[in-house]
C-alpha positions as CSV (number, residue, x, y, z in Angstrom):
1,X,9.0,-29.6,18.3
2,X,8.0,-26.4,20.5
3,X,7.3,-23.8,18.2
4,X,7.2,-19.9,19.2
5,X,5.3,-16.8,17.6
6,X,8.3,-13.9,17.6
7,X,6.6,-10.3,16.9
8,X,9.0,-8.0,15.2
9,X,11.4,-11.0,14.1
10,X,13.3,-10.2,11.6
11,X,15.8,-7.2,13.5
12,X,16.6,-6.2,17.0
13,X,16.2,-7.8,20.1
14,X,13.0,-10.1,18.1
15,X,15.7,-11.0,16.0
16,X,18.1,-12.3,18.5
17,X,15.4,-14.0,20.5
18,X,14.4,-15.9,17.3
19,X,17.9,-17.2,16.3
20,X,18.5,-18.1,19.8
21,X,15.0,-20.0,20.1
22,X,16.4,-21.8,16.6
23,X,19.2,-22.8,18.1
24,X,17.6,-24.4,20.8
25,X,15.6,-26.4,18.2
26,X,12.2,-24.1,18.5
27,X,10.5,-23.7,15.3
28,X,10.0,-19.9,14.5
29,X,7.0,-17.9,13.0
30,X,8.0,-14.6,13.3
31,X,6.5,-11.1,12.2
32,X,7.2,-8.2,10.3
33,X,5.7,-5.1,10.0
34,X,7.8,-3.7,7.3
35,X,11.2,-4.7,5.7
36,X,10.2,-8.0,4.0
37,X,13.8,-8.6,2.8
38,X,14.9,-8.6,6.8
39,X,12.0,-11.5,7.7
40,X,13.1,-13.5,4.7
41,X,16.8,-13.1,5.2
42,X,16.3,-14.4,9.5
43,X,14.2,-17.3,8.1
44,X,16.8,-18.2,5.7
45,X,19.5,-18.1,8.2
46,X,17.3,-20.3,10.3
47,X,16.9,-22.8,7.8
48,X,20.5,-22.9,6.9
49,X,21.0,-23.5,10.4
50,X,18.6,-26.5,9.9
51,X,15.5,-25.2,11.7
52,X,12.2,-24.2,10.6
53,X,10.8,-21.0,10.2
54,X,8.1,-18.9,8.6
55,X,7.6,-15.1,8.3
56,X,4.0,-13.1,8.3
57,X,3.4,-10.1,8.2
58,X,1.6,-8.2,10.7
59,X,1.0,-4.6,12.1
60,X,0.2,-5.0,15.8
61,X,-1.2,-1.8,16.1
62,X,-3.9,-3.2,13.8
63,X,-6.4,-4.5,16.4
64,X,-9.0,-5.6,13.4
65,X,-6.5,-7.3,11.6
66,X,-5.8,-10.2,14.8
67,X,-8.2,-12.2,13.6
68,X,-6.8,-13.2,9.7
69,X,-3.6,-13.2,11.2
70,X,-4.6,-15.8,13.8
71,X,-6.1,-17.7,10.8
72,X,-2.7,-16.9,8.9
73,X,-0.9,-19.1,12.3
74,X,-3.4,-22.0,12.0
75,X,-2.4,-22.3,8.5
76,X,1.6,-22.0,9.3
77,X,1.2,-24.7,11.7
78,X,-0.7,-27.2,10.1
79,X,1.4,-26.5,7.1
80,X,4.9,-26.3,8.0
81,X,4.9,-28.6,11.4
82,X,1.7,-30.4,11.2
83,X,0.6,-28.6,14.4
84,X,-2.7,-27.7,15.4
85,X,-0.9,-25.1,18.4
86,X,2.1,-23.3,19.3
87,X,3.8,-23.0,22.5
88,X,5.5,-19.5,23.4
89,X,4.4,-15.8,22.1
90,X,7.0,-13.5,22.3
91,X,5.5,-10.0,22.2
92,X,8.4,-7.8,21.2
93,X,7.5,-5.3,18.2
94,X,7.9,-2.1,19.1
95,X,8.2,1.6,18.1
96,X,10.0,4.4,20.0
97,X,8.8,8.6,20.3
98,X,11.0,10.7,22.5
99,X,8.9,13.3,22.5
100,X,8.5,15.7,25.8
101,X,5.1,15.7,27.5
102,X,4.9,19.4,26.5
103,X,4.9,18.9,22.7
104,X,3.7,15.4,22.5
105,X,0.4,14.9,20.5
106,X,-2.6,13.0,20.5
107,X,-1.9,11.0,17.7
108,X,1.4,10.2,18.7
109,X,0.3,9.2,22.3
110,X,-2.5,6.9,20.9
111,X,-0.1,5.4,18.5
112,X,2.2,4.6,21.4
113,X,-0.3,3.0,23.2
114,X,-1.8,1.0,20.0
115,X,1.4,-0.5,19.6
116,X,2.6,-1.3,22.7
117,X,-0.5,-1.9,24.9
118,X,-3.7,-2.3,23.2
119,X,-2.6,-4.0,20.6
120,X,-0.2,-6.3,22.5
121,X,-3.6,-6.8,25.1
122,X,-5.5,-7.8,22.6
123,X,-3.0,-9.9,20.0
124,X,-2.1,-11.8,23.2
125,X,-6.0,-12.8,23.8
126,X,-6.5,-13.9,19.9
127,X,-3.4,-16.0,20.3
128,X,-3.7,-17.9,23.6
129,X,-6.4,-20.0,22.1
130,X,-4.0,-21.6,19.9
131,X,-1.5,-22.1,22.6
132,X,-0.7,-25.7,24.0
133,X,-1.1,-26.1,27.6
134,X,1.6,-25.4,29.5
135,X,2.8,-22.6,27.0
136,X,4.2,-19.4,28.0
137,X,4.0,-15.9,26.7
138,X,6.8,-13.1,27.0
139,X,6.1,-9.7,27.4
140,X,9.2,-7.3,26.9
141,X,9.2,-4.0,28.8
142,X,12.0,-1.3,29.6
143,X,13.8,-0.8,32.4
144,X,12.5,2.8,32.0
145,X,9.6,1.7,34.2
146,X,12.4,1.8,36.9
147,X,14.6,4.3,36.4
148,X,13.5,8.3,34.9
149,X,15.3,10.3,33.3
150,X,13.7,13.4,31.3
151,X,14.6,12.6,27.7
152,X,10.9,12.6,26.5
153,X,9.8,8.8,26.9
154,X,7.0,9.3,29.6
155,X,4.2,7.2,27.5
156,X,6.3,5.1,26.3
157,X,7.6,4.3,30.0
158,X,4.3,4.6,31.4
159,X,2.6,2.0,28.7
160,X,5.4,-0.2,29.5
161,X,4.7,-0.3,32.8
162,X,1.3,-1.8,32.3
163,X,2.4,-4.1,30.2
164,X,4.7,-5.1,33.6
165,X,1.0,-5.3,35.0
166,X,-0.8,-6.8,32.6
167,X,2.1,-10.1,32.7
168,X,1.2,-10.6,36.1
169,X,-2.8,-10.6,35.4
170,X,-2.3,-13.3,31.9
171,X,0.0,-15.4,34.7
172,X,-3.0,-15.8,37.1
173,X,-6.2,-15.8,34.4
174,X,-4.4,-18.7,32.6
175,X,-3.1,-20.6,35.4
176,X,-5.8,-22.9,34.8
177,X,-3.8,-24.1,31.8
178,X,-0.2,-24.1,33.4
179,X,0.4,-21.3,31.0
180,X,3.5,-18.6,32.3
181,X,3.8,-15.4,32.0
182,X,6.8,-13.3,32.4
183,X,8.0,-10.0,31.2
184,X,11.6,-9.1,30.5
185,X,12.9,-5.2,30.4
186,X,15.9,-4.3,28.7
187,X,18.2,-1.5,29.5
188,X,19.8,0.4,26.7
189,X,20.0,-0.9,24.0
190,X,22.9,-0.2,20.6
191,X,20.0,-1.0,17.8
192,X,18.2,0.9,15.4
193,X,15.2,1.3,17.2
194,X,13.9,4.9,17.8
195,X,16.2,5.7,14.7
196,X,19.7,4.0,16.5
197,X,22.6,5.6,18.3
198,X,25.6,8.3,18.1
199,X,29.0,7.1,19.7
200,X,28.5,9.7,22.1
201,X,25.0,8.0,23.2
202,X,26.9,4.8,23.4
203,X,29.4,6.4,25.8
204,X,26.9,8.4,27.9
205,X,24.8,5.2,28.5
206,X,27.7,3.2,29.1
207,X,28.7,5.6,32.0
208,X,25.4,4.9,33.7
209,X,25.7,0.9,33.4
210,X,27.8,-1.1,36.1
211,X,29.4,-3.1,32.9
212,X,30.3,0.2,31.7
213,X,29.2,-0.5,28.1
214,X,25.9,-0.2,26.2
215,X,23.0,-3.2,25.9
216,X,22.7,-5.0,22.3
217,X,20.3,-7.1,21.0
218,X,21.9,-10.1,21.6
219,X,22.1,-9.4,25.0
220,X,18.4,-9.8,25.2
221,X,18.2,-12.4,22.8
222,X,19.2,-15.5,25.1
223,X,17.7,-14.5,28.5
224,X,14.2,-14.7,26.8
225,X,14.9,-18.1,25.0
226,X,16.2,-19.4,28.5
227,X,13.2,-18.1,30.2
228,X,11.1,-20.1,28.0
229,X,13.0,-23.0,28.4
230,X,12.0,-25.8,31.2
231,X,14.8,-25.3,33.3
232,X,13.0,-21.8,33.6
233,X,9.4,-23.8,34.6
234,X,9.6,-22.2,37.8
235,X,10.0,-18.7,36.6
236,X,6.1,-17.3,36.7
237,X,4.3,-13.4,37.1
238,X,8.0,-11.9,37.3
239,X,9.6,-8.9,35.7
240,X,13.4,-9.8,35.0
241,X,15.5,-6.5,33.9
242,X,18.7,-6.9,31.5
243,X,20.5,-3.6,32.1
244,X,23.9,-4.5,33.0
245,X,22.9,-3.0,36.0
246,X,21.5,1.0,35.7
């Protein structure tokens, strides 16, 4: 059985990927940072699905925490699959700050790049180890890094476009291992992330997608459990966006 490591698994777009990776017959260990009660409830549906799953919790801003949580894995796998490695890291928790450049702060640009640089950087080099050859990790980006609009998302635009970088850097310094490396970037998105949507959000981003309708998670969801897939094998250092066409 392949299994995958889903960060920020139990809502969202790490939610859909998960249940879609299920489906496919993927084991899950997914993450949480907060909301317990959400992890539990996605393994549970998992199960009842008759897959496997586990939740742990981890806060991937938390650089000096990688190293019990890659411990934490070890004992998921040999537990739960009898597994000594794991084949595909998703790395999709997130947090959003629209904030303009003018009034953002310090803190709240180092916590944007904690969570959605560093600490995916440096998660993703604790984790590889475990990985089975021929694995393939998933970065998930925005299609912000292609298209600007002035609604206070610079750093969170700008980190995301080094994680678009960074996919293409893990593809060629693990090539050695036939491990892949691609990043996906979703458009808008109708979820609760960055605090969720008004209907007249929904209908101003639907104006400015060719499918004239906002993104959701489950949009997302299946592209990144295809990608992984080996019909996908091919599919190596690319960025793919999911926009519905912006």
């Amino acid at each position: 059985m392949r299994i995958a490591i889903v960060t920020g698994g139990n809502r969202g777009v790490g939610k859909a990927t998960a249940l879609s990776l299920a489906e496919r017959g993927t084991g899950i260990i997914l993450t949480y940072n907060t909301h317990r009660e959400e992890a539990e409830a996605v393994v549970a549906q998992i199960k009842s699905g008759g897959g496997k799953a586990v939740a742990l919790p981890l806060d991937v801003a938390r650089v000096d925490s990688f190293d019990a949580f890659a411990r934490e894995v070890s004992v998921a796998l040999e537990k739960e699959w009898n597994q000594k490695s794991f084949d595909y890291l998703v790395n999709n928790a997130g947090t959003a700050q629209r904030t303009l450049m003018k009034d953002l702060t310090e803190a709240q640009f180092d916590g944007l790049v904690d969570v959605h640089f560093k600490g995916v950087f440096f998660l993703t080099q604790k984790l590889i180890p475990l990985m089975a050859d021929g694995g393939h990790v998933i970065f998930v980006s925005s299609a912000l890094t292609r298209v600007t609009y002035p609604n206070g998302v610079a750093v969170y635009a700008a980190v995301k476009g080094a994680i678009e970088v960074l996919t293409r850097y893990v593809a060629a310094e693990y090539a050695g291992r036939k491990i892949r490396a691609n990043c996906v970037a979703p458009g808008a998105l109708d979820t609760d992330f960055g605090g969720g949507r008004t209907d007249a959000q929904r209908e101003a981003i639907g104006e400015h997608t060719l499918l004239g309708r906002i993104g959701t998670a489950e949009d997302i969801g299946p592209v990144i459990a295809s990608l992984l897939s080996e019909e996908n094998g091919w599919v190596n250092a690319q960025r793919i966006e999911v926009s519905g066409g912006m």
